[in-house]
N, C-alpha and C positions, 0 to 999 in steps of 0.2 A: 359432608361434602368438603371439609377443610382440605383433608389429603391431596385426595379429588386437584383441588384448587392451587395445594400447594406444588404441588406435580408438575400441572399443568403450566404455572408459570416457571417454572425451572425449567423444563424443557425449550421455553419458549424465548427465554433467558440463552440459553445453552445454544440458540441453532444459528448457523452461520449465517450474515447478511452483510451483503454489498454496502451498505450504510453504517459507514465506521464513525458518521457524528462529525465530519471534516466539514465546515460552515465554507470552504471555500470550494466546493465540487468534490466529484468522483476523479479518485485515480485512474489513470491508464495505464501507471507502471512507472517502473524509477531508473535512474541513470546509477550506473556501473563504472567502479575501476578496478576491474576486476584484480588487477597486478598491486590495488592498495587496500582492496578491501571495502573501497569506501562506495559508501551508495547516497542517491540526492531523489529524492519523491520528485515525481514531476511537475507536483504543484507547485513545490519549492524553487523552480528553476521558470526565469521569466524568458521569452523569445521560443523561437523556434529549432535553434542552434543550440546543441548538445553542450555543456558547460565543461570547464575544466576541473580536474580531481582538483581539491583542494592540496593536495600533498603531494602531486607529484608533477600538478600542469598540463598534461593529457585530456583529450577529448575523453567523455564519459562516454559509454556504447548505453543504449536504450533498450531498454528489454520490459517485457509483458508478463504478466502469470497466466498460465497454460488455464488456471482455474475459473470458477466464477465469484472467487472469492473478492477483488478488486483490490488486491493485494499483489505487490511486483515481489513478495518475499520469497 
C-alpha cells in the first residue's frame, strides 16, 4: 500500500485550493496599474480607496480572478 499512499498524497498535494496559508484572510483580488505593470494584493492596501501605483501616482483599478482559485493573477 505505500505507492497506494504515496500517490495519494501527491495528488492531494498537487490540487488547487483557495487557502494559500495568508494568516491575514482570503483575497478578493488585487489592485492594478496596468500602464506600470505594477499590481498590490488587496490585503496589502488599507481603506476602501484604490491606492496609488507606486511609480507612477495613479489610482490602481481593482480587478477579480474569473477563477475559484482566490488568486487576482
Amino acid at each position: 500500500m505505500g505507492l497506494i499512499d504515496t500517490i495519494t498524497e501527491t495528488l492531494q498535494a498537487s490540487s488547487s485550493s483557495t487557502n494559500r496559508g495568508d494568516e491575514r484572510g482570503e483575497s478578493k483580488g488585487a489592485y492594478w496599474c496596468h500602464d506600470c505593470e505594477e499590481r498590490r494584493l488587496d490585503l496589502d492596501v488599507e481603506g476602501d480607496e484604490p491606492p496609488a501605483c507606486p511609480a507612477c501616482g495613479e489610482a490602481m483599478t481593482f480587478e477579480r480572478s474569473p477563477g475559484s482559485t482566490g488568486c487576482a493573477c
